[in-house]
C-alpha positions in Angstrom: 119.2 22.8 90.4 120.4 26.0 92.1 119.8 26.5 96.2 120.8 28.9 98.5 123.8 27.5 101.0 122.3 28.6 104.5 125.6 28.6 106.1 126.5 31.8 104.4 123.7 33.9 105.6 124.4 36.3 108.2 122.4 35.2 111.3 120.7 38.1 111.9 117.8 37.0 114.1 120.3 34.8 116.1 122.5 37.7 116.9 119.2 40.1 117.9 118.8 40.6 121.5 115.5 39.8 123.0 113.0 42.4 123.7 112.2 42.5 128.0 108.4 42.2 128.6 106.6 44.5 129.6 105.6 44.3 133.4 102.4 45.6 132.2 101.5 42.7 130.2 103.0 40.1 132.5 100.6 41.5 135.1 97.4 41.5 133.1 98.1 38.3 131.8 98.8 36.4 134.8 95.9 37.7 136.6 93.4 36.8 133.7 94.9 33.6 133.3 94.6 32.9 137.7 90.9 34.2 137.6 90.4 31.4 134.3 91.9 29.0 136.6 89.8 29.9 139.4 86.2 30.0 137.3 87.4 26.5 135.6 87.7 25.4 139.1 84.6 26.7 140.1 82.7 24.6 137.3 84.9 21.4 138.3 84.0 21.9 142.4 80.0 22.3 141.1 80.3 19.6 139.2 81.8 17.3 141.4 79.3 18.6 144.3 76.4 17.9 142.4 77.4 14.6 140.8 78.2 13.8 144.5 75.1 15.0 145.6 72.4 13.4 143.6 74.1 10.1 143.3 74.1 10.1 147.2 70.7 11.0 147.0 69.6 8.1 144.5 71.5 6.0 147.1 69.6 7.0 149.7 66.1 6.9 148.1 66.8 3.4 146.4 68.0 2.0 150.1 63.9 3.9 151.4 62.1 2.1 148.8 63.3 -1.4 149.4 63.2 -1.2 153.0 59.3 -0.2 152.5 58.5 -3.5 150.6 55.8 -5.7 152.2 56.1 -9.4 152.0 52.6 -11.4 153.0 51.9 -14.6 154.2 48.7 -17.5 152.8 45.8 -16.9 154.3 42.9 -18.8 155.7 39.4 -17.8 154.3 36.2 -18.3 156.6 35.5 -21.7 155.6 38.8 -23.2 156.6 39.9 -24.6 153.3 43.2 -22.6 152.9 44.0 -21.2 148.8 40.6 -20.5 148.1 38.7 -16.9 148.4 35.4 -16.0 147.5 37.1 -14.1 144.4 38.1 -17.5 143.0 34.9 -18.9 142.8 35.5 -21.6 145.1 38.5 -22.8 143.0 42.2 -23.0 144.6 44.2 -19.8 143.8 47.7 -18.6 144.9 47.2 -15.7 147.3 50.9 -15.5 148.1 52.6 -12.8 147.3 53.6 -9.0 147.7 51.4 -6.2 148.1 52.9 -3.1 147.8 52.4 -0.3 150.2 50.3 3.1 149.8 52.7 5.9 149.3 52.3 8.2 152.6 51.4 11.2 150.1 53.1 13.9 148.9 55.0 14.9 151.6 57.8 12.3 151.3 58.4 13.2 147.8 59.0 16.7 148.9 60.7 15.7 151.8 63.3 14.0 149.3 63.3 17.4 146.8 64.4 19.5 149.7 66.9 17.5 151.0 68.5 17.4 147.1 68.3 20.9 147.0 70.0 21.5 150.5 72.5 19.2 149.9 73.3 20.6 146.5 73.5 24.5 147.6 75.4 23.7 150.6 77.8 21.9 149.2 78.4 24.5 146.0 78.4 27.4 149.0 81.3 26.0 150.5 83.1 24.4 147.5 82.9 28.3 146.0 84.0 30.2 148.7 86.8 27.6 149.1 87.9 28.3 145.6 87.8 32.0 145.6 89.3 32.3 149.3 92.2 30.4 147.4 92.4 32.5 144.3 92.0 35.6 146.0 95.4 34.7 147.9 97.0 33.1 145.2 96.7 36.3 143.0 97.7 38.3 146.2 101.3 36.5 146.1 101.9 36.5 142.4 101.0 40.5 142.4 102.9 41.3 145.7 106.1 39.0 143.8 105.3 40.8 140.7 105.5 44.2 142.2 108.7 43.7 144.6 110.6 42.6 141.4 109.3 46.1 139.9 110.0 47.9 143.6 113.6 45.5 143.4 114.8 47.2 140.0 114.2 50.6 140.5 115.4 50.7 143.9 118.8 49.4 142.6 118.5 51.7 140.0 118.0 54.5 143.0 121.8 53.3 144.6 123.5 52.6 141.9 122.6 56.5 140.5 123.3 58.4 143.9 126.6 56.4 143.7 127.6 58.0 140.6 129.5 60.9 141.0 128.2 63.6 138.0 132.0 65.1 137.6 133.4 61.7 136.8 130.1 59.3 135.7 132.3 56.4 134.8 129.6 53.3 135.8 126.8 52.7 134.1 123.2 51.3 135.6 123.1 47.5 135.3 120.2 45.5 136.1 119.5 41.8 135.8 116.7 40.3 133.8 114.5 43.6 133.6 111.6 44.5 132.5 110.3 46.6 129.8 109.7 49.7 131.3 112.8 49.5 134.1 115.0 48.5 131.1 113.8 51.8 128.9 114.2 53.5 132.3 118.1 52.5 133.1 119.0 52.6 129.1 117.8 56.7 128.9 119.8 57.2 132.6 122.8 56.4 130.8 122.4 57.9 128.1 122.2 61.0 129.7 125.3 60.0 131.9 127.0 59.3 128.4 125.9 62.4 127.6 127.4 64.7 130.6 130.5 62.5 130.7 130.8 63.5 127.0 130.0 67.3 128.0 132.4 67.4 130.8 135.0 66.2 128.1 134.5 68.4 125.6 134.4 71.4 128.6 137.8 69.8 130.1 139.2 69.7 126.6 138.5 73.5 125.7 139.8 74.7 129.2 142.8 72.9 128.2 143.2 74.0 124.8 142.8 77.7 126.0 145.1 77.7 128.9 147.3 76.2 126.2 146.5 79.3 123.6 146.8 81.9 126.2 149.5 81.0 128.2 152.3 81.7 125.5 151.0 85.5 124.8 150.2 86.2 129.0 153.8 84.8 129.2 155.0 87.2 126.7 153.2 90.7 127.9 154.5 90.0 131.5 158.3 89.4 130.5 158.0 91.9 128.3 156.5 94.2 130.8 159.0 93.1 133.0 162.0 93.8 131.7 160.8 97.3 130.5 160.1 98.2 134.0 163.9 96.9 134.6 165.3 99.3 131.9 163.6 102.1 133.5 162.0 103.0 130.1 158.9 104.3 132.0 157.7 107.6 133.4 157.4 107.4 137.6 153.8 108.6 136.8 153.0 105.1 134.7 155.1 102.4 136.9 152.0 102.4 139.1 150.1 101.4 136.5 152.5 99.2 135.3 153.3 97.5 137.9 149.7 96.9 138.3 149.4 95.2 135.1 152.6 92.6 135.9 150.5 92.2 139.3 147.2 91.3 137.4 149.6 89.5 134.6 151.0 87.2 137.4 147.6 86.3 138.7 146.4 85.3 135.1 149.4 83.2 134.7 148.6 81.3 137.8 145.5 81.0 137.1 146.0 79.1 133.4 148.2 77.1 135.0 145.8 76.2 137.9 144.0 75.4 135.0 145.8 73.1 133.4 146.8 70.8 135.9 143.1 70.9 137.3 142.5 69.7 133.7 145.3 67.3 133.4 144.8 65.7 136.7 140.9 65.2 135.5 141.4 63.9 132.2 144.7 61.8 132.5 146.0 61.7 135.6 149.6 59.8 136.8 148.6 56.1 138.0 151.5 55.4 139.4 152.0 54.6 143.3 155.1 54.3 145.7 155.5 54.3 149.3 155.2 57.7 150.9 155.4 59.7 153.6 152.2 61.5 154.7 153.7 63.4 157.6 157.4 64.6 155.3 154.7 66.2 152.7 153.0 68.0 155.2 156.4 69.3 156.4 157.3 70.0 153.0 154.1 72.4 152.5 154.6 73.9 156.1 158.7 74.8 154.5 157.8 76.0 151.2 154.7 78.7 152.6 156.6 79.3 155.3 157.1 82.9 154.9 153.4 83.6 153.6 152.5 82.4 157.3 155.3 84.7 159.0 154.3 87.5 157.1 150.6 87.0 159.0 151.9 86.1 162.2 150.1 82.8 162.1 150.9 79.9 165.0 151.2 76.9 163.1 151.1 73.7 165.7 152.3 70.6 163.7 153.7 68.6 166.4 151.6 65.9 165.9 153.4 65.0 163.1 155.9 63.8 165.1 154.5 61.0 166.5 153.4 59.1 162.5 156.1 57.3 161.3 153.9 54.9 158.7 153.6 55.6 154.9 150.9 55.0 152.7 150.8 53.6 149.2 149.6 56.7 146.9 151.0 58.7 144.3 153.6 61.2 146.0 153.2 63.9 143.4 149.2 64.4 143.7 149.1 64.1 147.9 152.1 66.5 148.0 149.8 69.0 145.3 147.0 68.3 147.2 148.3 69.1 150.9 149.8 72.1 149.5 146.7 73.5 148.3 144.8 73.2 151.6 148.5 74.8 153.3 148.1 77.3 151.4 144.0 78.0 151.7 144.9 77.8 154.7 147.0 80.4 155.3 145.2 82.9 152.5 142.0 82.4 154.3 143.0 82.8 157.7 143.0 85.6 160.2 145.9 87.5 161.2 147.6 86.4 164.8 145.7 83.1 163.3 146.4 79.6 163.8 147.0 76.6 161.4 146.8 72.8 163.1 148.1 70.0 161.3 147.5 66.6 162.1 147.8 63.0 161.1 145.7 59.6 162.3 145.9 56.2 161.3 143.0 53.7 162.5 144.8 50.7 160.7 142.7 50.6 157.6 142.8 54.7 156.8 145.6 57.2 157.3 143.9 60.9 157.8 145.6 64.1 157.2 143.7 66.9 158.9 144.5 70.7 158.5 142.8 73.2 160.1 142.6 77.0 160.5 141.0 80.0 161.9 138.7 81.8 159.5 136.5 84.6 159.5 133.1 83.3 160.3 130.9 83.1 156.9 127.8 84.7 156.4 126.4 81.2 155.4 128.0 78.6 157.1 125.7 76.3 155.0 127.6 76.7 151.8 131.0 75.2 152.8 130.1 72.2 150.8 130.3 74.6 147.5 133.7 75.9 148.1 134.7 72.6 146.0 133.2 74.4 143.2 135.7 75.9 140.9 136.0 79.4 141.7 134.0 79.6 144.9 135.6 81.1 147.3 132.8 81.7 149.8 132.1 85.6 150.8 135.4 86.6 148.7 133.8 84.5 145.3 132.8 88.7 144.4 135.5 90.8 146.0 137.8 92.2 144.3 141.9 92.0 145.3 141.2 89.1 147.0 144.1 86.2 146.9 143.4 82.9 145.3 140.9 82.4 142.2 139.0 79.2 144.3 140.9 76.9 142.5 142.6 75.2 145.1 140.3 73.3 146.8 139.1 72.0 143.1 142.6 70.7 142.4 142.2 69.4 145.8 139.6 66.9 145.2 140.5 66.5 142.0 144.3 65.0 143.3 142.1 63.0 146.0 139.7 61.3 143.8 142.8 60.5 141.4 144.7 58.7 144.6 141.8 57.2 145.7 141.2 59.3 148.4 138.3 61.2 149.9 137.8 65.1 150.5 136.4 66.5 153.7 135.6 70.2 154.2 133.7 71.2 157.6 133.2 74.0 160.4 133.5 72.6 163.8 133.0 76.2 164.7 131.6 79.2 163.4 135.3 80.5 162.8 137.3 77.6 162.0 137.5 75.5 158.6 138.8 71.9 158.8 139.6 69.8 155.5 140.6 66.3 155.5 142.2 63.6 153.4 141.6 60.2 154.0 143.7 57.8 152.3 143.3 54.1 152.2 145.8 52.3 154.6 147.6 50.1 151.7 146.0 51.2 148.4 146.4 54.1 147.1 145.4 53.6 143.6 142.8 56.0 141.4 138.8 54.9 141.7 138.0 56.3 137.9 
């Protein structure tokens, strides 16, 4: 005899997860089953009542009826000689006995019918309206329960997806014992976050690859360019033109390599952390754009950097790329005679490095959230010979949400521009 050894079969059901139910259903069925409860214990309350009320009422009619029972004494006939009656022929009979009264007529009887009836209806009236008043609340609760546990998951479905950031959608919507339809509702959410997280991959990945492919040959043309311009092998009426095309040569150069560490800092960005200096970096970036701000005649006031003497936790190399972009939007978007104010502030839990500068005022002041934007750069985003390619405030946040930091671009005034970066006291480390 041959058999099967159940031990080797895969468990296949055991290992299935179980389907949510449907709020729907749960609804539906709970009310149909309260309003069966409540009709069941309409019949039992009826019951009861009348049971109650006709055995109360045989009570009461059986307690009537002996009370009218007459009871009669021997009597005397005319000719003295008591036990005998004309009707007995002179002989002795027993005249003792009971004699039951005349019924007063009908209207006892009906007397006792209408106060059955009365009895009956008043008591099913309020035995009913008892029951239902009950229901009727009972299914109130369970619905308003039923519904807040709805209301519950898809408001925590509503916070946890404006905390998602769409550049870097590393979380996922979790939710706790949900139904059906709030369970289809979080699993196609992220889906489409695995989706654009997948998308803003692959777009990270081909920037990369093509900064990669074109900075060799850009590399090559300017050098080459270069050192022809150095050997004087061109006509004075070309070297305009060529010079030009270094000019426009450089530019693209910086901007693949903008590029790159945009996309490096995104994709795999330097986890490590030391102690650091927030007020030396600053410094550092004042020193090494030092000459751009000369050349502009800007008044840079950083003597509040002075007074700070802490450090912070954080990766050197991304605060000190980060404050040197805003340095240098800074000075590129200033005004000449302009002014650049650098500052520092530590509440005990954050450390804040603010840098600030006179600016043109926009024509929509509304915007300044977008100039985060790769290659926004507010009313210059379409001019042409314009410095910068709106990069730097990218890499910016970028090298912020890598330390851990956060990014703050406002206009106190119509024509000044303020950024921020607000690192955590002690921690310094990367949030995605």
């Amino acid at each position: 005899m041959t058999g099967i050894d159940k031990t080797t079969q895969p468990a296949t059901h055991a290992a299935r997860p179980c389907r949510p139910v449907s709020f729907r259903t749960r609804l539906a069925v709970t009310v149909g089953l309260l309003l069966l409860v409540m009709l069941l214990a309409v019949i039992l309350v009826q019951n009861i009542s009348l049971d109650w009320a006709f055995q109360h009422q045989v009570d009461t009619i059986a307690t009537g009826s002996s009370r009218n029972t007459i009871t009669t004494e021997p009597s005397t006939p005319p000719n003295g000689v008591p036990g005998t009656a004309d009707s007995c022929n002179a002989d002795s009979c027993d005249v003792t006995g009971t004699v039951p009264t005349t019924p007063s007529g009908q209207t006892g009887a009906e007397g006792v019918v209408l106060t059955v009836r009365d009895g009956v209806v008043q008591w099913m009236r309020y035995g009913s309206l008892a029951v239902f008043a009950a229901a009727a609340l009972l299914a109130v609760l369970l619905v308003w329960r039923l519904s807040g546990k709805l209301t519950a998951h898809l408001d925590s479905i509503s916070r946890q997806t404006a905390r998602l950031d769409p550049d870097h959608p590393v979380g996922r919507i979790s939710l706790d014992h949900p139904d059906a339809e709030t369970a289809s509702l979080a699993a196609a959410l992220n889906a489409m976050l695995d989706r654009i997280e997948q998308s803003n991959d692959l777009q990270r990945s081909f920037i990369r690859n093509a900064s990669h492919e074109l900075r060799t040959p850009i590399t090559t043309i300017g050098t080459g360019l270069e050192a022809l311009m150095a050997q004087d092998r061109f006509p004075d009426d070309v070297k305009p033109a060529i010079r030009h095309a270094i000019e426009a040569n450089r530019k693209s150069s910086e901007l693949i390599n903008s590029l790159l560490e945009l996309s490096r800092i995104q994709t795999a960005h330097d986890t490590g952390t030391e102690s650091t200096d927030p007020a030396r970096i600053v410094r550092d970036a004042l020193e090494t754009h030092a000459e751009q701000a000369r050349a502009r005649h800007l008044r840079i006031d950083a003597d509040k950097l002075a007074a700070y003497d802490g450090t912070v936790e954080t990766n050197p190399r991304y605060l000190s790329l980060a404050v040197d972009n805003l340095i240098r939007n800074a000075i590129v978007h200033n005004t000449d005679h302009g002014a650049i104010t650098c500052t520092i502030h530590d509440d005990g839990q954050h450390v804040t490095i603010g840098i600030g500068n006179t600016t043109i005022p926009p024509t929509n002041p509304e915007a300044t959230a977008d100039l985060i934007q790769p290659f926004h750069r507010g009313d210059a985003t379409r001019m042409a010979n314009q410095p910068g390619h709106g990069l730097g405030l990218s890499i910016t946040k970028a090298c912020a949400d890598a330390i851990g930091a956060t990014l703050d671009i406002s206009r106190p005034t119509p024509d000044t521009f303020q950024a921020r970066i607000a690192l955590i006291r002690h921690i310094g480390m990367p949030i995605g």
